[in-house]
Structures are given as C-alpha cells and as structure tokens.
PALO-403363 format. One record per atom (N, C-alpha, C): residue number from 0; residue in three letters; chain; y, x, z. Coordinates in nm, 3 decimals. Example, Ala and Ser with C-alpha at 12.3 -4.5 7.8 and 13.67 -1.06 7.14 Angstrom:
BEGIN
  nr rest kette      c2      c1      c3
   0  ALA     A  -0.569   1.319   0.780
   0  ALA     A  -0.450   1.230   0.780
   0  ALA     A  -0.330   1.320   0.780
   1  SER     A  -0.225   1.285   0.708
   1  SER     A  -0.106   1.367   0.714
   1  SER     A   0.003   1.290   0.787
This chain:
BEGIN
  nr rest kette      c2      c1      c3
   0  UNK     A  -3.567   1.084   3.798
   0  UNK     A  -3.455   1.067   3.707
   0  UNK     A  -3.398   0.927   3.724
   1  UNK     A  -3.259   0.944   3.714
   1  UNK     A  -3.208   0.801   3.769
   1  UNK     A  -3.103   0.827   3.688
   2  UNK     A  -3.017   0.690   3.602
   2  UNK     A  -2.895   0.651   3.517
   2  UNK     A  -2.797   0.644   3.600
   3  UNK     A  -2.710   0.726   3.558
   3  UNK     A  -2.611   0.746   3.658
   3  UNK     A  -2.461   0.700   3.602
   4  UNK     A  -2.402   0.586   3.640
   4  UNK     A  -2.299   0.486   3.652
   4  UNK     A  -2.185   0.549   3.548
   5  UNK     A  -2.159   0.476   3.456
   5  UNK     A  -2.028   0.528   3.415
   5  UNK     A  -1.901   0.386   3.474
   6  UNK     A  -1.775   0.466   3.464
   6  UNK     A  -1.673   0.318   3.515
   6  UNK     A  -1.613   0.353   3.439
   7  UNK     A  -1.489   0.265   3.425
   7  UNK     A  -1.362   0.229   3.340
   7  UNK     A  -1.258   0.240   3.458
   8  UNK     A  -1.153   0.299   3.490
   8  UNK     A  -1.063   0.249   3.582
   8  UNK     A  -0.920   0.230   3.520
   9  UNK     A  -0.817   0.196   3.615
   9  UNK     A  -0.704   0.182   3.589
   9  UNK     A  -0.644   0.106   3.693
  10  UNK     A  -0.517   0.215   3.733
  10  UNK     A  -0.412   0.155   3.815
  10  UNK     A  -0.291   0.057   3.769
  11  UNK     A  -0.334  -0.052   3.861
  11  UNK     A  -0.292  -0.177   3.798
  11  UNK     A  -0.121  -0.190   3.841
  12  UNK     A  -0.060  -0.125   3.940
  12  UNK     A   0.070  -0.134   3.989
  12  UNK     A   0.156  -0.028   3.942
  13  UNK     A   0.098   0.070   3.836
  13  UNK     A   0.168   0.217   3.819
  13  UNK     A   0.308   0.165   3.722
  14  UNK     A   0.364   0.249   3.764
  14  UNK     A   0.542   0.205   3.720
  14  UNK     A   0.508   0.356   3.637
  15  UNK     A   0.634   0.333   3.556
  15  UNK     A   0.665   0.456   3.438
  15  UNK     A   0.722   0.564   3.527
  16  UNK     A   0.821   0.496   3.676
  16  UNK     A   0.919   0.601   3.735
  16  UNK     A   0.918   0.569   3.852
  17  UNK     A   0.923   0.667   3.973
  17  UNK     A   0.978   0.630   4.089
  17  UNK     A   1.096   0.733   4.154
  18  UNK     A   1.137   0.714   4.223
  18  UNK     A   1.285   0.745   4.309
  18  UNK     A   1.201   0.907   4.390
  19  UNK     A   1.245   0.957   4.410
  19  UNK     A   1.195   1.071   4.509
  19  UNK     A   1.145   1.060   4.651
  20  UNK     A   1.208   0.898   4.713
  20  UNK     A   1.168   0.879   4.803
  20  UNK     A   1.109   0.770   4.871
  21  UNK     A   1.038   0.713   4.704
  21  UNK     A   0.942   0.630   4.749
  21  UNK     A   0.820   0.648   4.816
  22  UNK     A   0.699   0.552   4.845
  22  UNK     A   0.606   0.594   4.871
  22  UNK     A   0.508   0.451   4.812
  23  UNK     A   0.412   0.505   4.729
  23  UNK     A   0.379   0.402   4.606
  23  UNK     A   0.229   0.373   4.670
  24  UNK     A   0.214   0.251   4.718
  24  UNK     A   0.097   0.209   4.752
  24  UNK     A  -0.029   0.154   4.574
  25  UNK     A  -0.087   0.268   4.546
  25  UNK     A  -0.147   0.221   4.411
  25  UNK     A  -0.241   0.172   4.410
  26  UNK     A  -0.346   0.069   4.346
  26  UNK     A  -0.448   0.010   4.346
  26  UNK     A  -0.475   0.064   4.240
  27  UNK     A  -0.662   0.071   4.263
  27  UNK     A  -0.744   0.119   4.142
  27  UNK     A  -0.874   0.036   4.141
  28  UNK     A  -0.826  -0.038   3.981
  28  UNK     A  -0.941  -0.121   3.948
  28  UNK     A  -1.061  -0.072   3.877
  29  UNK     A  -1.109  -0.049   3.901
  29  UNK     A  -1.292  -0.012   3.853
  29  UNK     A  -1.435  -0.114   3.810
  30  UNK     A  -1.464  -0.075   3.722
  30  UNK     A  -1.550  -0.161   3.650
  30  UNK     A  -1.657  -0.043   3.584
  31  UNK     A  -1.772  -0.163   3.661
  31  UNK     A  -1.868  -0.080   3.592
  31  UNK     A  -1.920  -0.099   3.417
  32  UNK     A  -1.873   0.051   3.332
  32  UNK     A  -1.901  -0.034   3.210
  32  UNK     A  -2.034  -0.033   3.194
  33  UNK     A  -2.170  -0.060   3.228
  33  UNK     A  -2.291  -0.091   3.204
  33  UNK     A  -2.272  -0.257   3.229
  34  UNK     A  -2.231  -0.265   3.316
  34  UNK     A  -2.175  -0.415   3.326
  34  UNK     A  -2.190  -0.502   3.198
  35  UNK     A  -2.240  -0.564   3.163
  35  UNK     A  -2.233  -0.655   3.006
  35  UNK     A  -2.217  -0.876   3.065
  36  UNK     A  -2.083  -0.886   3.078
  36  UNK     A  -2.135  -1.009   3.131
  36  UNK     A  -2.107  -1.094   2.988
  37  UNK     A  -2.183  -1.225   3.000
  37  UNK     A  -2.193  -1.304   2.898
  37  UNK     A  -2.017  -1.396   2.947
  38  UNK     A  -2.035  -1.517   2.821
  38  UNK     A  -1.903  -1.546   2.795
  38  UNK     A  -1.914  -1.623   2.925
  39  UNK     A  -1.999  -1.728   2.937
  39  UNK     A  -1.967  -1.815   3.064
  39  UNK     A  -1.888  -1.749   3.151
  40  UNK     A  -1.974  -1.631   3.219
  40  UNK     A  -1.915  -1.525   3.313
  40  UNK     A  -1.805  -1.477   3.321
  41  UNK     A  -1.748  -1.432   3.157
  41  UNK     A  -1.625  -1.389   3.153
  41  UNK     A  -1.482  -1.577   3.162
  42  UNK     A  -1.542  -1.625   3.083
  42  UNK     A  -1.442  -1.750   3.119
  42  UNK     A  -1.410  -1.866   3.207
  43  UNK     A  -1.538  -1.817   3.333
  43  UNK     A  -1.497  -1.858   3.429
  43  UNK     A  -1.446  -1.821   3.555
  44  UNK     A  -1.466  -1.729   3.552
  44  UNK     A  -1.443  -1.601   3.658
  44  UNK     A  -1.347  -1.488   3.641
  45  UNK     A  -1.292  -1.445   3.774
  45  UNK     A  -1.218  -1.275   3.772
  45  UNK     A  -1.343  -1.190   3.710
  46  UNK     A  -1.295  -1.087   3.643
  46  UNK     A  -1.347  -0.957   3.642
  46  UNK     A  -1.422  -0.865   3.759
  47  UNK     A  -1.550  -0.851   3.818
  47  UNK     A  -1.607  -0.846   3.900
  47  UNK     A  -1.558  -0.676   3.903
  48  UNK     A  -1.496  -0.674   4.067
  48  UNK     A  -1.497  -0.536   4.084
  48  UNK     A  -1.568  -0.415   4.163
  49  UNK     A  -1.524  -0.299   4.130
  49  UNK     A  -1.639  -0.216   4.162
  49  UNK     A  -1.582  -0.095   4.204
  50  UNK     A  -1.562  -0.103   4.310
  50  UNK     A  -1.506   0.029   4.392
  50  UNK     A  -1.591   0.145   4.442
  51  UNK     A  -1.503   0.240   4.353
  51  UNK     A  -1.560   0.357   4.399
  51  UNK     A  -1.559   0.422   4.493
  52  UNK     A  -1.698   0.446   4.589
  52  UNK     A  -1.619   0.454   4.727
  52  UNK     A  -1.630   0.625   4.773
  53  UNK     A  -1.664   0.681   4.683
  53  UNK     A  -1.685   0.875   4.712
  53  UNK     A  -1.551   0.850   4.625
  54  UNK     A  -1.473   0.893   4.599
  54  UNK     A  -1.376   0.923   4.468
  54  UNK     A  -1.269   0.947   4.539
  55  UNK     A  -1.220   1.057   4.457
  55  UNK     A  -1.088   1.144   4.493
  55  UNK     A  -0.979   1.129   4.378
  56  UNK     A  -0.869   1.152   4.417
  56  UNK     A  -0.726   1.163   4.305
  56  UNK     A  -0.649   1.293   4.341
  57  UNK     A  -0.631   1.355   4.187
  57  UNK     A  -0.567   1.459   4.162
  57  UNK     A  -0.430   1.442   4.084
  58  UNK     A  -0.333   1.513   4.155
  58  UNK     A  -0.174   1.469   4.067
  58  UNK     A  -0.150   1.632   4.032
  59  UNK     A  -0.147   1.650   3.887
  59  UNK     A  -0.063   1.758   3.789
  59  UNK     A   0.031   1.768   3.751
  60  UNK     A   0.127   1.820   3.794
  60  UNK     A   0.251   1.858   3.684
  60  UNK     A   0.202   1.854   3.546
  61  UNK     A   0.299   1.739   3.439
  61  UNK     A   0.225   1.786   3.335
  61  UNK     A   0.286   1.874   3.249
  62  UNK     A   0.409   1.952   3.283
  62  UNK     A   0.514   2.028   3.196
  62  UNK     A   0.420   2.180   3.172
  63  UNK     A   0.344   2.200   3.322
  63  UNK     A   0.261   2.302   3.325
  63  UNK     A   0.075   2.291   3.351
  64  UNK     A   0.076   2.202   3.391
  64  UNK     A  -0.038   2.182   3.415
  64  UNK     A  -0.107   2.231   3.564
  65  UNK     A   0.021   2.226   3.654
  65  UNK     A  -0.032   2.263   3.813
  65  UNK     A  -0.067   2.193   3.878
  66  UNK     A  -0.137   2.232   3.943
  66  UNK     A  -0.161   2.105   4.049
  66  UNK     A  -0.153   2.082   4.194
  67  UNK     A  -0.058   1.972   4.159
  67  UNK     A  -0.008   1.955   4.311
  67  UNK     A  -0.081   1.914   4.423
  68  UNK     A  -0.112   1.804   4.392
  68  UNK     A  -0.232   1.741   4.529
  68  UNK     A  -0.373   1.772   4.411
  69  UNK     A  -0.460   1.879   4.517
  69  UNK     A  -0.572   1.922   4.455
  69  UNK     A  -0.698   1.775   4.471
  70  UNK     A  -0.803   1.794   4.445
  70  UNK     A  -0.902   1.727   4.495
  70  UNK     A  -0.969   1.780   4.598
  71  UNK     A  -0.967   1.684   4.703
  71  UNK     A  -1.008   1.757   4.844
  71  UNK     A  -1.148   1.687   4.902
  72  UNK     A  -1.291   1.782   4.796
  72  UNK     A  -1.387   1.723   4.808
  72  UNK     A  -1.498   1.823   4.935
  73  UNK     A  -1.444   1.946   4.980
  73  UNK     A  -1.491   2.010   5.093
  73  UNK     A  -1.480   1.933   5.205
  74  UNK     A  -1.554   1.996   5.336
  74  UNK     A  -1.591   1.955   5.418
  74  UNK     A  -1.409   1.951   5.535
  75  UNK     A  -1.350   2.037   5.468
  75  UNK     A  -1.229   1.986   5.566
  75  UNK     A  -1.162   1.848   5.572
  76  UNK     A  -1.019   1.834   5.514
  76  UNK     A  -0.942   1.708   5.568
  76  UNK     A  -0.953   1.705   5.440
  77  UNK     A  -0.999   1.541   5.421
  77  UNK     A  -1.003   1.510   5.276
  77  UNK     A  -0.885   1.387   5.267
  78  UNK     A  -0.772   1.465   5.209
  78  UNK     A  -0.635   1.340   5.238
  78  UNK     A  -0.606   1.332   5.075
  79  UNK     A  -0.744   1.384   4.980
  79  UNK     A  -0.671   1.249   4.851
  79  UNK     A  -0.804   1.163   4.827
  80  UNK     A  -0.867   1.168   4.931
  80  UNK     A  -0.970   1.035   4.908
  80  UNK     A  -0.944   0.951   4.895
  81  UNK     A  -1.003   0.837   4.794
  81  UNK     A  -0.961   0.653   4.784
  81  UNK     A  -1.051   0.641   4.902
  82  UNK     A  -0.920   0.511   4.928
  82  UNK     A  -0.989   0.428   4.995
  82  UNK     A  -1.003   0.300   4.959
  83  UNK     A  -1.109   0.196   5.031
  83  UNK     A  -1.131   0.099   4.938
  83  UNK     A  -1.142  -0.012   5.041
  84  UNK     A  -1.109  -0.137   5.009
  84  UNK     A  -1.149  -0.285   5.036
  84  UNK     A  -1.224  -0.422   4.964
  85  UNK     A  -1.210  -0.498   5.019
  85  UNK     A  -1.246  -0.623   4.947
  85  UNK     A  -1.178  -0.643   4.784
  86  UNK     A  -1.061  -0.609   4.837
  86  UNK     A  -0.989  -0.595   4.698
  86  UNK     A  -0.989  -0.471   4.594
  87  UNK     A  -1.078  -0.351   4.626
  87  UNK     A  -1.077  -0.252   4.494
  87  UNK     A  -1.005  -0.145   4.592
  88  UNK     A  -1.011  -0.060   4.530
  88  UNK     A  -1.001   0.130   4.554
  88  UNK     A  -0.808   0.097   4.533
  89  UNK     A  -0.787   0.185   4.655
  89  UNK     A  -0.615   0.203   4.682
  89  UNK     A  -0.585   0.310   4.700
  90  UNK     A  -0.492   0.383   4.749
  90  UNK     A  -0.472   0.568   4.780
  90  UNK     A  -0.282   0.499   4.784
  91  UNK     A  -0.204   0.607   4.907
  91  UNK     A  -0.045   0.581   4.906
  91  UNK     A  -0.022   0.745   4.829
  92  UNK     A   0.060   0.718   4.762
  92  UNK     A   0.116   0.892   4.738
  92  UNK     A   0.239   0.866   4.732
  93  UNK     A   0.317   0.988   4.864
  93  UNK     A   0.391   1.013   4.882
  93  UNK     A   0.526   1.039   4.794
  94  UNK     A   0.593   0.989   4.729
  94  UNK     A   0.718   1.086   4.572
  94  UNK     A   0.755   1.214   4.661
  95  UNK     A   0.773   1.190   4.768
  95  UNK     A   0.895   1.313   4.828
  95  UNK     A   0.803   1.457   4.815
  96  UNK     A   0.676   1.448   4.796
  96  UNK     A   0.596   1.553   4.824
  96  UNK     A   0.628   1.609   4.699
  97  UNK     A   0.637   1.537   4.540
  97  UNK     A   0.659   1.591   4.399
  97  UNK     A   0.815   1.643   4.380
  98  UNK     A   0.822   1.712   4.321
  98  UNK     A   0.955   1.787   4.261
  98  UNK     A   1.066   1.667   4.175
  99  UNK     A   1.152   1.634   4.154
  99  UNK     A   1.211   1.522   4.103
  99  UNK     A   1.216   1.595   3.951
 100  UNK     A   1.255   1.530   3.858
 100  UNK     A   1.249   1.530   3.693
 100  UNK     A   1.170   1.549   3.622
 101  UNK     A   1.010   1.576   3.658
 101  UNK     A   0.908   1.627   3.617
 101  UNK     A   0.826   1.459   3.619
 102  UNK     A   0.720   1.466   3.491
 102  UNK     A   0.645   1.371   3.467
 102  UNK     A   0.513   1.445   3.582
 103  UNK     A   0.435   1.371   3.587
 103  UNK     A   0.288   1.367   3.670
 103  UNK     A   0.187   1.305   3.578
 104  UNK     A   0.062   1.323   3.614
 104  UNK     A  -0.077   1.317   3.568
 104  UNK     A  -0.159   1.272   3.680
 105  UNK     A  -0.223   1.178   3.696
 105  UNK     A  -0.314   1.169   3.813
 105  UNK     A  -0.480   1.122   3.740
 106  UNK     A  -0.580   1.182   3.843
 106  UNK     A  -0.669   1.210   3.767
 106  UNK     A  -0.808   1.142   3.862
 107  UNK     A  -0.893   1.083   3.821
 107  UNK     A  -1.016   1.080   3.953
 107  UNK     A  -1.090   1.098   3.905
 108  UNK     A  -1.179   1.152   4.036
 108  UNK     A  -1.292   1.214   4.036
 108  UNK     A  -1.399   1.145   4.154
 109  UNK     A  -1.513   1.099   4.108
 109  UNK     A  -1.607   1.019   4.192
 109  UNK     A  -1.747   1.115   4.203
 110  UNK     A  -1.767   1.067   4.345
 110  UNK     A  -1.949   1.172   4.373
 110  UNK     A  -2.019   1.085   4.324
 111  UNK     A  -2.156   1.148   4.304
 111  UNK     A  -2.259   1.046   4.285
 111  UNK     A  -2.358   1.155   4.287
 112  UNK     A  -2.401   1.112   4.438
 112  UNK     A  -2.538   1.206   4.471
 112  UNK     A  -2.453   1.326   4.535
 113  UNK     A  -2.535   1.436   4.482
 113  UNK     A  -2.479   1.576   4.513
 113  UNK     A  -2.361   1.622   4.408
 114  UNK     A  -2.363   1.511   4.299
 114  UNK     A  -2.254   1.595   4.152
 114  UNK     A  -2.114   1.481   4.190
 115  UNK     A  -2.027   1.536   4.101
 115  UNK     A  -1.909   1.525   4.083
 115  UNK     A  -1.879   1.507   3.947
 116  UNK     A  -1.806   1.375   3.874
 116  UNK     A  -1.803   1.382   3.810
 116  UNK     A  -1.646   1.320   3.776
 117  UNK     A  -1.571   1.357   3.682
 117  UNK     A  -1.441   1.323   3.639
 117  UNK     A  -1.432   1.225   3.581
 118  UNK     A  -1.321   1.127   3.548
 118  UNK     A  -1.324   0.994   3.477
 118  UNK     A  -1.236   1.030   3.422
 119  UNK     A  -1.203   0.972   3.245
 119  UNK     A  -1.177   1.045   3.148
 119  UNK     A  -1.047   0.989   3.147
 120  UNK     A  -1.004   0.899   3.212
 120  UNK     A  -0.856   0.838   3.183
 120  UNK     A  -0.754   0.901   3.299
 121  UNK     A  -0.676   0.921   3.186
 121  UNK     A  -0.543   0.992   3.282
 121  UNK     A  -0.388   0.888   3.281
 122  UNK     A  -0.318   0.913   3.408
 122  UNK     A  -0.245   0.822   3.400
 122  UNK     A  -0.127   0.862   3.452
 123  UNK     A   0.009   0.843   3.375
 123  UNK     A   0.121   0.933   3.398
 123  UNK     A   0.249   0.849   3.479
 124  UNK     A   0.327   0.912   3.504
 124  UNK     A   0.493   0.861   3.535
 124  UNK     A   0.528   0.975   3.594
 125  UNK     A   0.692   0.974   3.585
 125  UNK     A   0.787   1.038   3.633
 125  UNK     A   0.808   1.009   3.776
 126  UNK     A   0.881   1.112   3.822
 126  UNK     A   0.996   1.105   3.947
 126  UNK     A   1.091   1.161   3.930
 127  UNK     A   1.187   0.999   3.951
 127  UNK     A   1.349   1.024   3.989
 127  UNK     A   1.397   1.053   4.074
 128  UNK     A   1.561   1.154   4.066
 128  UNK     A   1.611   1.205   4.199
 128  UNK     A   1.664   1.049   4.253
C-alpha cells in the first residue's frame, strides 16, 4: 500500500476567448498539495513545481457535453498527452479543430501506476469566428 499523490493544477496563460484560428500554446502548473512548505520557503522562493508527466487533456463542448479531443490513454497515438519541461507541463491545442461560438471545458487526467485518475478542476473559454 502506497499514498498516492494528489495535485492542484492550473493553466496559467488561458484567455476567456480565442479566434478560430489560433493555436494556443498552454502551460500547466502543478503542485503537489501534500506539499506543506514553511514560511521561509514560501517567502523566499518560486512555488516549487511538479509536473505531471503520465497526464492527458480532454476538451468538451460544454453546451452538450461532447467530447471533442477524447483522452488518448491506449496503446495507439497518444496526441492529447502533456508534455513537460524544466518549466512545468504544456500541450498546443489547435482552435481550428473546435466549432466557433461554442464555450469549451478542458479536463486532465494523470496515471499513477496502473490507475487513472481525474483532477477535479475544470477550465473553460470560448472560440471566436
């Protein structure tokens, strides 16, 4: 038996709207909340980050609740995997691929081990024609 990680995330560049034919390079900041740092830690320092490096993103229509880019955690082409650097978990999504006037939902989902588990924050914007 082993404690298995909860995080906090949030995309730090997400705009309310984009054009239909942008293409939105997003960053995703992650923190582990078991994490407890004392004050020194917090007032001298960035926020220590923590990239998730199994983790997938899912985008929903939210008028209906479809879903457009699924989570692609099978053994084929996995093209909504994060990817990650020195600097924290990133992913590009395409606008032209979404329908224009409709709000979106994007959603992640990280492995750990053999399970899969969802992270509870959801995060929205539109696309403009």
């Amino acid at each position: 038996h082993y404690e298995i990680d909860t995080f906090s995330t949030n995309i730090t560049n997400l705009k309310p709207s984009y054009g239909n034919s942008e293409k939105a390079n997003l960053r995703v900041y992650t923190r582990n909340k078991s994490l407890s740092p004392n004050v020194y830690t917090m007032a001298s320092s960035r926020a220590p980050i923590s990239p998730m490096r199994n983790s997938f993103y899912q985008v929903t229509r939210v008028s209906d609740n479809h879903v457009v880019i699924p989570y692609t955690t099978g053994s084929g082409e996995q093209y909504s995997k994060i990817s990650y650097d020195m600097s924290g978990s990133f992913f590009e999504l395409d606008m032209s691929l979404l329908e224009s006037n409709y709000n979106y939902e994007i959603r992640f989902l990280r492995q750990d081990g053999n399970s899969y588990t969802e992270q509870q924050e959801r995060f929205r914007f539109r696309v403009d024609p």
